[in-house]
VEXDREN-2710 file (C-alpha; in Angstrom, 1 decimal):
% VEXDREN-2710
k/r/px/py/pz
1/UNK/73.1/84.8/96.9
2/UNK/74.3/85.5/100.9
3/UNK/77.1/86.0/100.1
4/UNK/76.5/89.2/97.0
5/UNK/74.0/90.7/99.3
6/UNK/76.8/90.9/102.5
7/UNK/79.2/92.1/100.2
8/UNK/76.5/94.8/98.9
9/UNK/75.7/95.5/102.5
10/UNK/79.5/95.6/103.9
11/UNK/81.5/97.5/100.7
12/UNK/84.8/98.9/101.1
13/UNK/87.3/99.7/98.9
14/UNK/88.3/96.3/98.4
15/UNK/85.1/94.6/98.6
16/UNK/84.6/96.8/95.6
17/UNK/87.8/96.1/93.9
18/UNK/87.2/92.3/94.2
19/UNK/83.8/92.6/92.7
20/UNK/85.2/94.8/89.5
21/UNK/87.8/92.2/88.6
22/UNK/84.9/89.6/89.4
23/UNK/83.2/91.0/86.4
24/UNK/85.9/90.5/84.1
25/UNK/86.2/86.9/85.4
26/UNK/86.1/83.9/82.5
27/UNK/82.9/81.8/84.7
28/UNK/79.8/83.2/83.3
29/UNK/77.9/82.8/86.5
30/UNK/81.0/84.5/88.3
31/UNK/80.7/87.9/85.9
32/UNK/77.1/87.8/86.5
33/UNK/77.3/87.6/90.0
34/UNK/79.7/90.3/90.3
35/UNK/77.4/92.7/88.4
36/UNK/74.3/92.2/90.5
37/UNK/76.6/92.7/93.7
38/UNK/77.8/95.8/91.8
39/UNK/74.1/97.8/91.8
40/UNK/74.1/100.8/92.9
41/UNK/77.5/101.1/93.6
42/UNK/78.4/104.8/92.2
43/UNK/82.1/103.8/91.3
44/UNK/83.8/105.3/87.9
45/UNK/85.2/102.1/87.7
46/UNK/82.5/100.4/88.0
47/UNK/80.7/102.2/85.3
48/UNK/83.4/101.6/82.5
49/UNK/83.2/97.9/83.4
50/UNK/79.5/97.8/83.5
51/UNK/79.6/99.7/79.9
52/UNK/81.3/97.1/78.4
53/UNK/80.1/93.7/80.5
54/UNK/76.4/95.4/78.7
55/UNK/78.2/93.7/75.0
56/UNK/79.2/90.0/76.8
57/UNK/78.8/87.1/74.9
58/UNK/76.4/85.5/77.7
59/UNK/72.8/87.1/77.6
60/UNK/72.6/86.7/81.5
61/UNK/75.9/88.7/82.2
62/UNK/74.0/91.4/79.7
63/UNK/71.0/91.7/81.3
64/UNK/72.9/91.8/84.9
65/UNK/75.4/94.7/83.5
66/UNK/71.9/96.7/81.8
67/UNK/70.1/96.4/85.0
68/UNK/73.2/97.3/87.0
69/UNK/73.8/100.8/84.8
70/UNK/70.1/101.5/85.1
71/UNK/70.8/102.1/88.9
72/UNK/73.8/104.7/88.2
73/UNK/71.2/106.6/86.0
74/UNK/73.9/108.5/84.4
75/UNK/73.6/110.2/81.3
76/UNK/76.7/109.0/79.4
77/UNK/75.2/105.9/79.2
78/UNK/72.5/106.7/77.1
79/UNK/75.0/105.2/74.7
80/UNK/75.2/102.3/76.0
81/UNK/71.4/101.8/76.6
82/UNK/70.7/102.6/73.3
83/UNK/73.3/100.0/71.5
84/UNK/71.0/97.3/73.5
85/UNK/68.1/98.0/72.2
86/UNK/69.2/96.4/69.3
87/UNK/70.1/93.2/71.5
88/UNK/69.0/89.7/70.4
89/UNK/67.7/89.0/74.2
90/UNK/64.5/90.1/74.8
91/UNK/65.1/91.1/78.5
92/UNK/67.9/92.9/77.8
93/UNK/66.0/95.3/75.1
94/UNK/63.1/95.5/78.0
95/UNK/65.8/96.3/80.6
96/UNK/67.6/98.9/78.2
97/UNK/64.0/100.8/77.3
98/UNK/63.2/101.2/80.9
99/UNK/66.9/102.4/81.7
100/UNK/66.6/105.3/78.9
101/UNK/62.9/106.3/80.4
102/UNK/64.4/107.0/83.5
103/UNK/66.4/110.1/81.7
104/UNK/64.5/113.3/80.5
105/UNK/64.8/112.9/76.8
106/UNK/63.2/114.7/74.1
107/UNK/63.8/112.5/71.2
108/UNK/61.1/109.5/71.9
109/UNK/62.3/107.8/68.6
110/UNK/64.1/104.9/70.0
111/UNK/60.1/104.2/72.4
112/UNK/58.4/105.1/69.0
113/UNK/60.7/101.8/67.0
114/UNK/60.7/99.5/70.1
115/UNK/56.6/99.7/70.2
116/UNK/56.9/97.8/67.0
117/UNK/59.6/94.9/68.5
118/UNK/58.5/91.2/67.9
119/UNK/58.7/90.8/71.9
120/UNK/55.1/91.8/73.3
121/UNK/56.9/92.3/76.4
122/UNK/59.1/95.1/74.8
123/UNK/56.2/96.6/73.0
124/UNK/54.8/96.7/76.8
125/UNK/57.6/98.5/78.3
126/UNK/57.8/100.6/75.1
127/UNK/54.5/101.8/75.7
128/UNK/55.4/102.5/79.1
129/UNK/57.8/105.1/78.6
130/UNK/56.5/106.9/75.8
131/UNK/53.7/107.9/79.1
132/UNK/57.1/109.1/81.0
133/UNK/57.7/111.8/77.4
134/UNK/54.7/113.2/76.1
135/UNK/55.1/113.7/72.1
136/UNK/52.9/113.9/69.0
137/UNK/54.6/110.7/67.2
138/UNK/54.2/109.0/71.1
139/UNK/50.1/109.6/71.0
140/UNK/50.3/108.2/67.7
141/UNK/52.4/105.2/68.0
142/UNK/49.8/104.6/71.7
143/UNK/46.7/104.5/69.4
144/UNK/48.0/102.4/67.5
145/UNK/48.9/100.0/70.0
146/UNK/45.3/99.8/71.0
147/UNK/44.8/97.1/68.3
148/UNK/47.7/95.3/69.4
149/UNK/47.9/91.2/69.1
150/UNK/48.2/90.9/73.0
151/UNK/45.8/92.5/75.7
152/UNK/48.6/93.3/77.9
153/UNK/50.3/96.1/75.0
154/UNK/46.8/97.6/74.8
155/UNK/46.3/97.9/78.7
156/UNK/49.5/99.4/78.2
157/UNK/48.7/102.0/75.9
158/UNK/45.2/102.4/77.3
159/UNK/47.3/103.5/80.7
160/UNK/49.9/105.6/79.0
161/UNK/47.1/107.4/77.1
162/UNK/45.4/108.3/80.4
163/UNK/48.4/109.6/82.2
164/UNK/49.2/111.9/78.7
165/UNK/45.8/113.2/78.7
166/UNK/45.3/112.2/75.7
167/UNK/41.2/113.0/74.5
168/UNK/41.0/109.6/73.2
169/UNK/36.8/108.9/74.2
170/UNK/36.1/107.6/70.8
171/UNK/38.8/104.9/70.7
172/UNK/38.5/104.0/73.9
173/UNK/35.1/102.9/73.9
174/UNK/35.1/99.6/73.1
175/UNK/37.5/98.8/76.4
176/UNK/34.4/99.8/78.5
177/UNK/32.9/96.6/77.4
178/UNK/35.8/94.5/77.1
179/UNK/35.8/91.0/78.4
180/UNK/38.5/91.3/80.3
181/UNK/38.3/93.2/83.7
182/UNK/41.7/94.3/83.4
183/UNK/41.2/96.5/80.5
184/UNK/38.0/97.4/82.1
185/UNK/40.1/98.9/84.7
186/UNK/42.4/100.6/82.3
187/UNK/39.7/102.2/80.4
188/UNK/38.1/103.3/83.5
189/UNK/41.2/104.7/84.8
190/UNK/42.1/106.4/82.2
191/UNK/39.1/108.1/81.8
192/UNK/39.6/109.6/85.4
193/UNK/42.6/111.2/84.0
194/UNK/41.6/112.6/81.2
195/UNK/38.4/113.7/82.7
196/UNK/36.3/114.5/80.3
197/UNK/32.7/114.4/80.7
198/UNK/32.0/112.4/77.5
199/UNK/33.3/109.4/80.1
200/UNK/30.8/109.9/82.7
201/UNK/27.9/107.3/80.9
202/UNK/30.2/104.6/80.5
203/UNK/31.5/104.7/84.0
204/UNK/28.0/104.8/85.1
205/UNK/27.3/101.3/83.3
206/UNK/30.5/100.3/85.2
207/UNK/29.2/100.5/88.3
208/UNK/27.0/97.6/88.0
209/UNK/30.2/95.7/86.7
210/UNK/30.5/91.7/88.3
211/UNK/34.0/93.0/89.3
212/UNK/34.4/94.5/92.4
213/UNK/37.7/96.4/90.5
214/UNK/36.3/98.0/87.5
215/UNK/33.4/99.2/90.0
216/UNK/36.2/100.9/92.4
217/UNK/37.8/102.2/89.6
218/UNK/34.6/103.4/88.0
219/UNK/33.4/104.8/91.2
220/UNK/37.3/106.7/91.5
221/UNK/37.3/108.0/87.7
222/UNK/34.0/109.8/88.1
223/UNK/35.1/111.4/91.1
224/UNK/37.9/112.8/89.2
225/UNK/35.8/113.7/86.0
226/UNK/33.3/115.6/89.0
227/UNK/35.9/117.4/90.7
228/UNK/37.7/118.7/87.4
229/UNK/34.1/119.5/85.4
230/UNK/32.7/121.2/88.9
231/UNK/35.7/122.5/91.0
232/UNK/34.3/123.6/94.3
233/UNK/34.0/127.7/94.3
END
């Protein structure tokens, strides 16, 4: 509303304190509102209120307080992240995955599970952060995802894949082909960063592709695959 975003834009001490208490307030829509005015505000305060407004009754003040820790991007909330995960909202699980990708985290366990959640959303988002933390069990869990039920988890993975590096030319074949040009695009750009030379046919056929995208993204990935396979002298 006008009235969050002047109060974001004109803080003060008390604009701050009036927000805090506004997040403790017993109107839903009030606690809600407080918390989005409250992003990015690096407050101690406002982080032990945020940590708890994360376990409200009301899914939208949840999502709000999630979203509004994921801007602090401190580490003793990890905690707190990881507790929604296990959320009955499926925003707020989405929310809380991308928060914890943001940190630089060697256990990829909590991506690894949440790759297998009932919300294709969360299995996208998943997939996107197990590309943020290379891992053995992350490659795995990616390949797997490649059969997934919905095209937009196995663009995911088909992305994340590229971006890890992962020599996947065999499993990715069949995305070449695919009928939709999105995952055309995926396969193609994820062949440009892997570069390998095993790529270069496929991207060839792609260049005759009806859409102008996968041909542009063809046409980029063989680029790459060139300049990595012959680096000028």
């Amino acid at each position: 509303s006008v009235a969050t975003t002047a109060i974001r834009e004109f803080r003060t001490t008390e604009s701050t304190a009036t927000l805090l208490s506004g997040v403790t307030n017993p109107e839903p829509k009030i606690r809600a509102a407080a918390i989005l005015a409250l992003r990015g505000i690096k407050d101690p305060r406002a982080q032990i209120i945020l940590a708890k407004a994360a376990g409200d009754p009301i899914t939208e003040v949840r999502r709000e307080a999630v979203l509004a820790l994921g801007y602090l991007k401190a580490s003793d909330t990890i905690p707190v992240f990881r507790a929604a995960l296990n959320d009955p909202d499926d925003e707020v699980r989405r929310f809380a995955i991308d928060a914890l990708s943001q940190f630089e985290l060697t256990d990829v366990s909590d991506f690894v599970r949440m790759v297998a959640d009932p919300a294709w959303r969360v299995r996208r988002q998943a997939a996107n952060a197990l590309a943020k933390h290379p891992s053995e069990a992350g490659e795995l869990i990616l390949l797997k995802s490649l059969d997934d039920e919905r095209w937009e988890v196995a663009r995911e993975a088909i992305v994340a894949l590229g971006k890890l590096r992962t020599p996947v030319s065999e499993q990715l074949t069949p995305f070449f082909t695919h009928e939709l040009a999105d995952m055309r695009i995926a396969a193609a750009t994820a062949a440009g960063e892997i570069g390998e030379a095993i790529f270069v046919p496929r991207l060839k056929a792609l260049l005759g592709d009806p859409d102008t995208g996968v041909q542009k993204t063809a046409t980029r990935a063989l680029r790459q695959i060139e300049s990595r396979t012959n680096p000028k002298a």
